[in-house]
PyMOL commands that place a pseudoatom at each C-alpha (Angstrom):
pseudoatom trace, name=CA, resn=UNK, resi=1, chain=A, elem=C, hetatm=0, pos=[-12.478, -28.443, 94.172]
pseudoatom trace, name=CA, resn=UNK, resi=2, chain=A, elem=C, hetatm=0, pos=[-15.998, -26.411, 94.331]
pseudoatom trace, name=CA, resn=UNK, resi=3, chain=A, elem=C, hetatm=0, pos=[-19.115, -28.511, 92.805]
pseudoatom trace, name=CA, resn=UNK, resi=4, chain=A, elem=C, hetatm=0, pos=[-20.682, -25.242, 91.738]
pseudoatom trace, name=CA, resn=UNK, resi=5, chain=A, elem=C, hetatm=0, pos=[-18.277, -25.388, 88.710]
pseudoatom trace, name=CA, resn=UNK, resi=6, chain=A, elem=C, hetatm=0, pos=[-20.250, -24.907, 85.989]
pseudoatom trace, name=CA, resn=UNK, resi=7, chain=A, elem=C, hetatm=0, pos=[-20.171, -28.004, 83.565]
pseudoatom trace, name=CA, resn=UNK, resi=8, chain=A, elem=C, hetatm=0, pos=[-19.764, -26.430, 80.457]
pseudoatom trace, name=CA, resn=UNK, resi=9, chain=A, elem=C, hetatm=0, pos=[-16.296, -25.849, 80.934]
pseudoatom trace, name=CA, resn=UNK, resi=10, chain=A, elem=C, hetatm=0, pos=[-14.926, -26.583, 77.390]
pseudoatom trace, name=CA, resn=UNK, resi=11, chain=A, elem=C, hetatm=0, pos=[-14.329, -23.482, 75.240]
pseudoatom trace, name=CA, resn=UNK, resi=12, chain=A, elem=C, hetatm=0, pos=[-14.519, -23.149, 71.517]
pseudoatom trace, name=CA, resn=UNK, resi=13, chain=A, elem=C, hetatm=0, pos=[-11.774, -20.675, 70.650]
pseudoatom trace, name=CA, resn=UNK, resi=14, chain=A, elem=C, hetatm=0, pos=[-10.848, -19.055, 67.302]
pseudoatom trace, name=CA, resn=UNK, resi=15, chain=A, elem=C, hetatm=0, pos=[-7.354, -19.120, 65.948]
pseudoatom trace, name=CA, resn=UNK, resi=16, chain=A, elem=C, hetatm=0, pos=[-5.038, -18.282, 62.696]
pseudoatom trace, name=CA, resn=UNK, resi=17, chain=A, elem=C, hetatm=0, pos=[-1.344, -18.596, 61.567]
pseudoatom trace, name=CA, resn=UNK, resi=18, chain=A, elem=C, hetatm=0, pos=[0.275, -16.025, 59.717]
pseudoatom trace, name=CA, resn=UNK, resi=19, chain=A, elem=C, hetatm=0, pos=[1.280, -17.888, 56.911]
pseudoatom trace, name=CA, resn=UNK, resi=20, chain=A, elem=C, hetatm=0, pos=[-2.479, -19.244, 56.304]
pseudoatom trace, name=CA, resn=UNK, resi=21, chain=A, elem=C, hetatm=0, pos=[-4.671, -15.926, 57.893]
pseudoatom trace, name=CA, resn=UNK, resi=22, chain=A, elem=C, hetatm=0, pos=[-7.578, -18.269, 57.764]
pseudoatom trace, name=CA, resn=UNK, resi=23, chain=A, elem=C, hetatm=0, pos=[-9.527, -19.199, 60.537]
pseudoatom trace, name=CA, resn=UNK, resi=24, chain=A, elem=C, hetatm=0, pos=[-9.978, -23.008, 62.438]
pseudoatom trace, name=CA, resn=UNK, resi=25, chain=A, elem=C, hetatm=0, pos=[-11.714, -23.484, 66.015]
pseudoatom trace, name=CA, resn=UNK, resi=26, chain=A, elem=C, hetatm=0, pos=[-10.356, -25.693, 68.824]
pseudoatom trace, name=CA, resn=UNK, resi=27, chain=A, elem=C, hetatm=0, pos=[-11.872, -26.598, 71.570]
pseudoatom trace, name=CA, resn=UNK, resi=28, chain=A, elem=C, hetatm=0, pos=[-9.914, -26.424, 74.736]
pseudoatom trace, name=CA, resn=UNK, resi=29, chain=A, elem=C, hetatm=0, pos=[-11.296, -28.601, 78.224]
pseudoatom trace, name=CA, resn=UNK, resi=30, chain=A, elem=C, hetatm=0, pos=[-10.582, -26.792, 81.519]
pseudoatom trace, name=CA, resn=UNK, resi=31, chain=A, elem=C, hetatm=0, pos=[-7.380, -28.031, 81.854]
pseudoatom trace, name=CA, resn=UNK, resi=32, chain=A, elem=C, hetatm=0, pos=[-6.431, -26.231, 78.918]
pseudoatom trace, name=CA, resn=UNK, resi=33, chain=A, elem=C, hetatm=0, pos=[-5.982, -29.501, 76.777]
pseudoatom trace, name=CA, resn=UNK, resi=34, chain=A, elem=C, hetatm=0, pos=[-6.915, -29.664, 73.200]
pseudoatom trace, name=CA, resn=UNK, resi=35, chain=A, elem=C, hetatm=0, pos=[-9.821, -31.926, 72.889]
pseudoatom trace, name=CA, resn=UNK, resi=36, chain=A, elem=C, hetatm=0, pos=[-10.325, -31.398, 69.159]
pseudoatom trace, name=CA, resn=UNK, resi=37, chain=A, elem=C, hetatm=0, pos=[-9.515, -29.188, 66.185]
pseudoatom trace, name=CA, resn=UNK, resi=38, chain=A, elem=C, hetatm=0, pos=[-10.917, -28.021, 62.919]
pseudoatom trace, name=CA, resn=UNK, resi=39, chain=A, elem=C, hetatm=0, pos=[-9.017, -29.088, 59.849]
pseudoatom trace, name=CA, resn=UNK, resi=40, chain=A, elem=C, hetatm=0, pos=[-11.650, -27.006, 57.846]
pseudoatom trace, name=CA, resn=UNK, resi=41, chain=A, elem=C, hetatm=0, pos=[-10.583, -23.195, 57.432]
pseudoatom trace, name=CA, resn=UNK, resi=42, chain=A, elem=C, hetatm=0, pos=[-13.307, -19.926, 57.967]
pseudoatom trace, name=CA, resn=UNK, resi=43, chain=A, elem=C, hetatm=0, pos=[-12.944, -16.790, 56.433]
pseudoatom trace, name=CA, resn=UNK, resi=44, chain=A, elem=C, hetatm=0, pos=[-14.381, -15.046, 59.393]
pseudoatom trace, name=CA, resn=UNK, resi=45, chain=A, elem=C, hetatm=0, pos=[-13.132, -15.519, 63.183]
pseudoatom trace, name=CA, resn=UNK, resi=46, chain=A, elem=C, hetatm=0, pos=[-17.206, -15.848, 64.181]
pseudoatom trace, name=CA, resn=UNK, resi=47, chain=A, elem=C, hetatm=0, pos=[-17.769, -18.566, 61.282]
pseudoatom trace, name=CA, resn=UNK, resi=48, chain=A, elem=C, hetatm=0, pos=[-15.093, -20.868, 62.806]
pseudoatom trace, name=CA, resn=UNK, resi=49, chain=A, elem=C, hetatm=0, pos=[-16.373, -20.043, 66.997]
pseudoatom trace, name=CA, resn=UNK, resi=50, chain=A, elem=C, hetatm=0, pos=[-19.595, -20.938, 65.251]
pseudoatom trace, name=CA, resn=UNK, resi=51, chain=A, elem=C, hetatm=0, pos=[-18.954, -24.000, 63.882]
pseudoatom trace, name=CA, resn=UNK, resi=52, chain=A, elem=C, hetatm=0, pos=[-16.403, -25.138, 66.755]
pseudoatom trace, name=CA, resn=UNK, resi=53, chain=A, elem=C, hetatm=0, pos=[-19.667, -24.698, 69.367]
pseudoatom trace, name=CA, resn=UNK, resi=54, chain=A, elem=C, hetatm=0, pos=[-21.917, -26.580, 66.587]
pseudoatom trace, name=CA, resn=UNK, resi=55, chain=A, elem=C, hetatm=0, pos=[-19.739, -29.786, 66.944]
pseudoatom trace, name=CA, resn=UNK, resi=56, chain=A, elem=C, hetatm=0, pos=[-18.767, -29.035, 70.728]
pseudoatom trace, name=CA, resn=UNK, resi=57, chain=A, elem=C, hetatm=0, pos=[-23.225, -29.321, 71.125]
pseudoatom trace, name=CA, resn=UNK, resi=58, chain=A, elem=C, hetatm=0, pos=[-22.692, -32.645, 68.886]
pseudoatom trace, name=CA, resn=UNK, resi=59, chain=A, elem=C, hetatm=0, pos=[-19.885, -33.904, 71.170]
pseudoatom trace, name=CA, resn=UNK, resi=60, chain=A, elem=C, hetatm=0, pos=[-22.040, -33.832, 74.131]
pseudoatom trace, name=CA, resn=UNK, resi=61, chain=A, elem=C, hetatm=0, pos=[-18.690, -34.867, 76.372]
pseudoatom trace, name=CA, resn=UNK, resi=62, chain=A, elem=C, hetatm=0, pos=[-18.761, -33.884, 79.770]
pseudoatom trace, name=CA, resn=UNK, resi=63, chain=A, elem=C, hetatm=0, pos=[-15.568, -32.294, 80.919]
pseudoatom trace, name=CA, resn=UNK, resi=64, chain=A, elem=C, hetatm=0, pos=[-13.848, -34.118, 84.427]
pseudoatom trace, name=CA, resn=UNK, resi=65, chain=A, elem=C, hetatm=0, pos=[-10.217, -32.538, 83.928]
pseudoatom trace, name=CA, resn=UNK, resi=66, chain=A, elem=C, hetatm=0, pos=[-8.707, -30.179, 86.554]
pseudoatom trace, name=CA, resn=UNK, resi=67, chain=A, elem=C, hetatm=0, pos=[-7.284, -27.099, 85.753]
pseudoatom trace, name=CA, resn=UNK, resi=68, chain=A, elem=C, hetatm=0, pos=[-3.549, -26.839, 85.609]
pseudoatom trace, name=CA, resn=UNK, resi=69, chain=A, elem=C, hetatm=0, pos=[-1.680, -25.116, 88.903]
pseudoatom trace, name=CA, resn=UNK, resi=70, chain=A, elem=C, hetatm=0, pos=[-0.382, -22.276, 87.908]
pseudoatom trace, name=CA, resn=UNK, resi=71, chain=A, elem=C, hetatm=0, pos=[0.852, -21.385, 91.649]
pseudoatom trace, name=CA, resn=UNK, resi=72, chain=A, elem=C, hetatm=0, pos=[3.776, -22.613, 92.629]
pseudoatom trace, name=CA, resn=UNK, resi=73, chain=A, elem=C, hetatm=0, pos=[5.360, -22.130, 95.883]
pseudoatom trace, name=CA, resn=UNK, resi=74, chain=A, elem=C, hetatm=0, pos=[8.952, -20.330, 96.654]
pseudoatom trace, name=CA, resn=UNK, resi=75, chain=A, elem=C, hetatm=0, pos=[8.544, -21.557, 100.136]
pseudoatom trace, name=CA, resn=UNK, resi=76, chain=A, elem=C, hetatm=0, pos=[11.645, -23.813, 99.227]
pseudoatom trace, name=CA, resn=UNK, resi=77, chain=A, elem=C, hetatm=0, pos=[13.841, -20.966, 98.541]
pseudoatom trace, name=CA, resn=UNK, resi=78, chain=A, elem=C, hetatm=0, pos=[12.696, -19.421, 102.349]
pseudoatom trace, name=CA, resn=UNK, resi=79, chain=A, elem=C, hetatm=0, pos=[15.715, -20.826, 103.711]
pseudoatom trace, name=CA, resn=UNK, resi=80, chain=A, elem=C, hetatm=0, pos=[18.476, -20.069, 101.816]
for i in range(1, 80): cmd.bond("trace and resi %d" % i, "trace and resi %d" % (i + 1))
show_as sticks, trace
zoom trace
């Protein structure tokens, strides 16, 4: 993997459920994990992004995951 990644990798994304249309923030590492999650609800999506970057700056982590392969080879099924 390329050292020019950036290191900021985490995201702070905004979500909601149907059933409660408030929103909550979770922030996500580059492997796609959930690191952490609000338990607070927003009633606006950029409240919660807001708040989810506050506490991602008080975190101060430094993200060392790999990303998740997506790719998969079919060179297996070549053969048949």
């Amino acid at each position: 993997m390329s050292n020019d990644r950036r290191e900021s990798t985490m995201q702070v994304i905004a979500f909601s459920n149907p059933r409660q249309p408030h929103w909550r923030w979770r922030i996500v590492n580059y492997a796609g994990e959930v690191v952490e999650e609000s338990s607070e609800t927003f009633g606006t999506i950029a409240s919660a992004v807001a708040q989810g970057t506050k506490r991602l700056v008080q975190m101060n982590v430094v993200d060392n995951s790999q990303p998740v392969r997506t790719f998969r080879s079919t060179a297996h099924l070549r053969g048949r």
